[in-house]
Every structure is written in C-alpha cells, then in structure tokens.
N, C-alpha and C positions, 0 to 999 in steps of 0.2 A: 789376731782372731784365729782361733782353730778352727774346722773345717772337717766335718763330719763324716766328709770322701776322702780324707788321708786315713780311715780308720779301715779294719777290716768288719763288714757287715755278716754278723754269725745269724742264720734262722734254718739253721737243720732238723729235719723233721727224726724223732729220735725215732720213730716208728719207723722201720725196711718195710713193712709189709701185714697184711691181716689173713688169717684163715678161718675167716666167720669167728667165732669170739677167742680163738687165739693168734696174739701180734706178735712180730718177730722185732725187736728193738735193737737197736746197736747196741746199746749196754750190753744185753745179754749174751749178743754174739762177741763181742771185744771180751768178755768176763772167761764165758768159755773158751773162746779161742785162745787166750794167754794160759790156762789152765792146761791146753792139748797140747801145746807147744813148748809149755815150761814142762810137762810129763816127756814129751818126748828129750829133753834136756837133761832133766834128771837120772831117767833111765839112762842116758850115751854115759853120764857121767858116772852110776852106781855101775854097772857092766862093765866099766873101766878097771872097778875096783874088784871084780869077779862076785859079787852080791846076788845073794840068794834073786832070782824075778818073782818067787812068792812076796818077798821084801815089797820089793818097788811098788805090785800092784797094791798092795795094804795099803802103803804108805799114801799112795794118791790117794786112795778112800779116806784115810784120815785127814786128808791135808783137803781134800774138800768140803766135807762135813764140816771140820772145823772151822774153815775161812768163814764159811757163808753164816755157822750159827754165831762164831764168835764175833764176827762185826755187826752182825743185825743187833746180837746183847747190848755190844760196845754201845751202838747210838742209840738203844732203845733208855738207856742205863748212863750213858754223858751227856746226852743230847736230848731228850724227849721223856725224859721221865715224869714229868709234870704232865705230859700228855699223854702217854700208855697206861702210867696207873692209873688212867679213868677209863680209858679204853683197850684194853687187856687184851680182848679177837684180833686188834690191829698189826699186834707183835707178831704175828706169821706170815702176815704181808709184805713178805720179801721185795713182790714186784709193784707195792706201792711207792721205792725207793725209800733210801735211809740205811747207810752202812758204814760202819766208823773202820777207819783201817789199823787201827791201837787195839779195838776190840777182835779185829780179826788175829792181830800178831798175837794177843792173848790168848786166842783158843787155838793157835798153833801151837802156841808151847806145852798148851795143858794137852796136846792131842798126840805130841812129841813125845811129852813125855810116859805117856798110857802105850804107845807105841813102841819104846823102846822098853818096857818091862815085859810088856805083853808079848812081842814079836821077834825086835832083835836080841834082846837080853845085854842089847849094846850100850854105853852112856848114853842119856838123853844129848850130848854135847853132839857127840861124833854125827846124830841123825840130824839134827838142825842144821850141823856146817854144810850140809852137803842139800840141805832142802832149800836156804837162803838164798842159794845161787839164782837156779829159776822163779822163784818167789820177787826176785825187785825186780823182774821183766812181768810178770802176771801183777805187779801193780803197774808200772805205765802203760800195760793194757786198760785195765781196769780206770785209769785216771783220763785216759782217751775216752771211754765208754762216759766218763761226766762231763767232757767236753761235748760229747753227741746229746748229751742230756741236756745242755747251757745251763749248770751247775755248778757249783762249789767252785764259781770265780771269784776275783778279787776288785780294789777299789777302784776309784774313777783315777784313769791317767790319760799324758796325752804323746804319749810315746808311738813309734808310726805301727807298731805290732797291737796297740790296745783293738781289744774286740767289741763290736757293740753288740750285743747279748736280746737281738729282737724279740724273740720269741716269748721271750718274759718281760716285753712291754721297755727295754731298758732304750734310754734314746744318746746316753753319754759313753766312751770307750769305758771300758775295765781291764782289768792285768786280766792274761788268760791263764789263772794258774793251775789250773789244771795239764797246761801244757807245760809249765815251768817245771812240776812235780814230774809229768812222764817225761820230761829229757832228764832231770836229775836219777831218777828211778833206772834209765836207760844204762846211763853213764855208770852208777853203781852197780848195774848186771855186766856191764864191761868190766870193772876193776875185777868184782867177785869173780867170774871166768879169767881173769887171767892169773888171779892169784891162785884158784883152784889149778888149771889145768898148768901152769908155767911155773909157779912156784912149788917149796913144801908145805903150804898151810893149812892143808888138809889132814897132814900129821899135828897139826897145834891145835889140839883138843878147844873153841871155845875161838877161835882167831877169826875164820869167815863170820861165824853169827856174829861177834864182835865189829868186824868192820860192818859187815851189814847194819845193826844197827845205830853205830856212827855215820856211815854215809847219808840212809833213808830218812831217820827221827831227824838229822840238824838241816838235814834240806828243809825237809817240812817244817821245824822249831822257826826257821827264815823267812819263808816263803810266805807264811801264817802272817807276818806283818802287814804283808801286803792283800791280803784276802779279806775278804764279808765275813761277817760273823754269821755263825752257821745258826746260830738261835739268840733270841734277843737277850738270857740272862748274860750271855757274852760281852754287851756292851758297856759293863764298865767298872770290868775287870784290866787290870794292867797286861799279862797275857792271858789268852784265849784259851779257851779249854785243849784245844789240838795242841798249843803252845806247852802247857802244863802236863798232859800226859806224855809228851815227846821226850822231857827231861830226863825220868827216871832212864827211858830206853838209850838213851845219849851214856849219862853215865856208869850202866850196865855195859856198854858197849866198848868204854874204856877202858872197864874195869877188866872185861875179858880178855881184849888183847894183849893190854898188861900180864898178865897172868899167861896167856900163849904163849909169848915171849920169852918170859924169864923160865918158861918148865921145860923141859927135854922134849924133845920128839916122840909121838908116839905112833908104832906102826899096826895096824891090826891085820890077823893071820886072814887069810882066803875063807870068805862065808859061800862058796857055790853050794855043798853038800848043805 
C-alpha cells in the first residue's frame, strides 16, 4: 500500500501578492525574470561578437512581442479553438492563462525573420543561432512559472518525487513535469553555451537553432507520454497534440545540423558601425 506522506504535497499560492486590483503572480515574475536574464545573456554574447547595441535592443523587442503573441495564437489556435471562436474578447486575455510554447517558437521565427530584413540585413540563420541560446533558459523559467500555477502536470505515479497537486482538488501523486521540462530545458541552455562560447558553431550558419530544436521538441516529444492532456479532444488521439507539433521542430532540427556540418564555415565582418 502506498502512502500519501511518501509524496511531496504541492499547494502554492500562485499569487506573491495584491495591490488593490493588480496581483503580482509567480508566473509573471519567473516569465519576466527569465526574459531579463536571458537579455542580459544575449547581449554578453552579441558584444562578444562586436554587434551593433542598436541590434540587441530591437531584437529584445521583437523577441518579446513575438514570444507572448505567438504562444497565446498557438493555444488559442491548438488548443481552444472550439472555445475562442465563440468567444473572440477572451483571446487578449493573456493573464487568464493559456500559452502554447510551439506557437511561441513560431512567432519567433516569423519575428526573426522581419528582424533580420528589416534591421540586420543579416540571414535570418545567423540571428536565431545566437537568440536560441538564452531562449531554452527563458523556457525553464517559464515551465517553473506552471509549476507555481500547479499546471500542465502529468499522470498518476507512485515514484517518491510524484507531487500531489492540492490546490486543484488532486488527492493522488502526478509526474511533475513541468519540472522534467525545466531541467531538460536547463541542461539544453548548458549544451547551447557551450557550443556557442567553446566551440565554432556559431560560424555554422543553422547548427545552434538546429540543436536547439533537437534537444527542446524531443524532450518535450518524451516527456508528453507521461503528461495530462491539455484539452479533452486529446484523448484519443495516439500522440497528443504537443506530441504532433514537436515532430516537424525535431526534424527541422536535424535537418539543419546536417547541413551545418557538411558546409564551410562562415565568418561575418564587425557590425559596431
């Protein structure tokens, strides 16, 4: 017989605090704190390269804009769409919760590549390898912040790490995976820094975005077995919709390192001026 005190008991108030009808929530301080931290990351690493600082600060603008509209599209658009197009006003309701992180990687790319026509005149490749790095630490922020939410965990186990998920009524453990994704998420901002800063792969046009999107999507492609389905047309389909959009990113992501590999190196001149 298992035993309800070998588990660990989760009932954190996602709420830090109220100031009469504005609350301050962990999600929203873990979202932006991984944001201010992965900017200050980016920048050490674009200033390495002697990069314009008009550059950097754009690029944070785009790269937050983008995050925030392209994951609210993603789940309003994988996940809820049978319930926003009847209720249309809801889709702004950012801090009602609901953000798909497929749909945020999408509106990086399309934000990337508006960015490098518009700004650097650079490949959209060269801007991405170098945005990816701080980007898989601002998601195991971010996957902490659903942890504080007691969200987007997974099914009943009876492992001595399973959480019991009070505050949503739950009375059995569940896989925490939300913390599964932010150590994987972690560990892939460790590989990304070291291949950036120790190796040459920042000369392989297409190599970081590429492992990035190898390490991040087959974590998550994994980890999804073991998780809730996020909405009920989920259940009985063979993989889950996260399951499904992670594929194409998985073999996008081999396809590019493939291709880093086998092309030359490329160096780009000094953008200070």
């Amino acid at each position: 017989m298992i035993s309800l005190q070998n588990f660990i008991h989760w009932n954190v108030d996602p709420e830090i605090f109220s100031l009469g009808p504005l609350s301050i929530r962990w999600y929203g301080l873990l979202f932006a704190s991984g944001f201010l931290i992965g900017y200050y990351i980016g920048e050490k690493m674009l200033k390495s390269e002697n990069v314009n600082q008009k550059w950097i600060d754009s690029l944070f603008f785009y790269i937050i804009i983008a995050t925030v509209v392209g994951a609210r599209l993603g789940h309003v658009f994988f996940y809820g769409w049978d319930y926003y197009s009847q209720n249309p006003g809801e889709i702004i309701k950012v801090w009602h919760g609901g953000l798909a992180s497929h749909g945020g990687a999408l509106g990086i790319l399309i934000a990337m590549y508006l960015h490098s026509r518009w700004v650097t005149k650079r490949t959209m490749l060269w801007t991405l390898d170098r945005i990816v790095v701080p980007t898989a630490l601002v998601a195991a922020f971010i996957r902490t912040g659903n942890l504080m939410n007691s969200e987007i965990y997974g099914i009943q186990t009876s492992l001595p790490w399973g959480v019991i998920f009070e505050r949503n009524g739950e009375t059995v453990a569940k896989h925490p995976t939300q913390v599964y994704e932010a150590l994987a998420y972690l560990i892939s901002f460790g590989v990304l820094m070291y291949l950036y800063w120790k190796t040459s792969a920042k000369n392989r046009p297409g190599l970081l975005l590429g492992a990035f999107f190898v390490l991040i999507f087959l974590a998550r492609f994994f980890i999804e077995f073991i998780k809730e389905d996020q909405e009920a047309f989920e259940a009985g389909m063979a993989l889950n919709m996260g399951q499904w959009l992670s594929v194409p990113f998985v073999l996008v992501g081999a396809l590019l390192i493939y291709r880093a590999i086998i092309k030359p190196e490329v160096v780009f001149k000094n953008s200070k001026n």
